[in-house]
C-alpha angles and dihedrals in degrees: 000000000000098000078049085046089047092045104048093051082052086051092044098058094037091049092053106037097137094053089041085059087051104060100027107033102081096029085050094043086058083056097052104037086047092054093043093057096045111049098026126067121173103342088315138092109247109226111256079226094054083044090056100043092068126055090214089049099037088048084053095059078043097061077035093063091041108055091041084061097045101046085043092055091045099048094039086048098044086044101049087047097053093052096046102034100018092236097170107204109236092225134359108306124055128255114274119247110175102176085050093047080043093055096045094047084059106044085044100064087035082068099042082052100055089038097047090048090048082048099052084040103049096031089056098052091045095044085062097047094054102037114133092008104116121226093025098091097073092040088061091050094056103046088049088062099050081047088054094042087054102052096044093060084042090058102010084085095086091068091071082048084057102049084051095046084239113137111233117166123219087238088053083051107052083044091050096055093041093090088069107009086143082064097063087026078078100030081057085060094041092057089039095055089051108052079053096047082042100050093045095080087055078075098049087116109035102260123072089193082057114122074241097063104039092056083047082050102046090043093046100040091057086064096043093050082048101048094041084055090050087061106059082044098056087044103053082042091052105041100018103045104017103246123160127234118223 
């Protein structure tokens, strides 16, 4: 079920590529234009420390982060609604829905907050245990990522909520994918192997900070933001409102 899982969010984003472009182009382009004028000058990557040290320079990574957020919300939230309502965007930007942006801003940094707490936990008492024993350091990393990767698709449920203006809890969640939490146990891998096979062609020529890399980077990271949003899509479809997975 979670290869099926895995599939059907490829296939979600694939089958519906026009409507994809719709709802995440222009918002995506501001991302990336905004990236692309803070942090290169002149064919080069200007240093963060270089960034921080000015208040020009420091207000600019502010309106950075900012419009990043906002035009992330608004794409995960237009996207999520269009798979699971069928709400078609008239041009090319989605409605707006600010109680619903609200609402997923929230939830978002409640579950960067419980799974930042479970990280610096569980991190701490297994740092201990494996302090001084080589080879086991990459190991934990590892395994704290697939942690991290599981709980995320166990909670993370309650952002598509969001997006609807529906209230899940992140307890009704967890209760909701334990009928099949192997499922996403292996889903969790699955994402995990592919960010790595995907990340391997940034280093094609030797530099990841290379102009190479960074259009690999913009064209790439647009499938990735839409496929990860397809996950938690296909999974509040699957466990919340029934649906079957072909």
């Amino acid at each position: 079920m979670g290869w099926k899982i895995f599939m059907h969010s490829v296939r979600m984003v694939l089958d519906n590529l026009q409507a994809a472009l719709r709802i995440s182009l222009l918002l995506y382009l501001v991302q990336v234009a905004l990236q692309v004028m803070i942090f290169s000058g002149g064919g080069g990557t200007v240093d963060p420390q270089e960034i921080a040290a000015t208040p020009a320079a420091a207000g600019n990574l502010l309106i950075l982060l900012v419009f990043a957020v906002l035009a992330s919300l608004w794409i995960a939230v237009g996207w999520h609604r269009y798979v699971l309502t069928g709400e078609m965007p008239a041009g090319w930007l989605p409605r707006w829905h600010g109680a619903e942006l609200g609402s997923y801003l929230w939830r978002s940094i409640m579950i960067g907050l419980v799974i930042g707490l479970a990280l610096v936990t569980i991190g701490a008492v297994l740092g201990i245990m494996v302090m001084g024993i080589p080879g086991l350091a990459g190991l934990l990393i590892f395994g704290m990522a697939g942690l991290v990767s599981y709980v995320f698709f166990r909670i993370g449920l309650i952002l598509p909520a969001a997006a609807l203006g529906q209230t899940l809890r992140m307890r009704d969640a967890w209760e909701a994918t334990k009928q099949d939490d192997k499922a996403i146990l292996v889903l969790a891998l699955i994402s995990m192997a592919a960010q790595i096979v995907i990340g391997l062609p940034a280093m094609i020529d030797g530099d990841t900070s290379s102009f190479i890399s960074l259009i690999y980077r913009i064209v790439v990271d647009w499938f990735v933001m839409m496929f990860g949003i397809s996950l938690l899509t296909t999974l509040y479809g699957h466990f919340i409102e029934r649906r079957r997975i072909d």
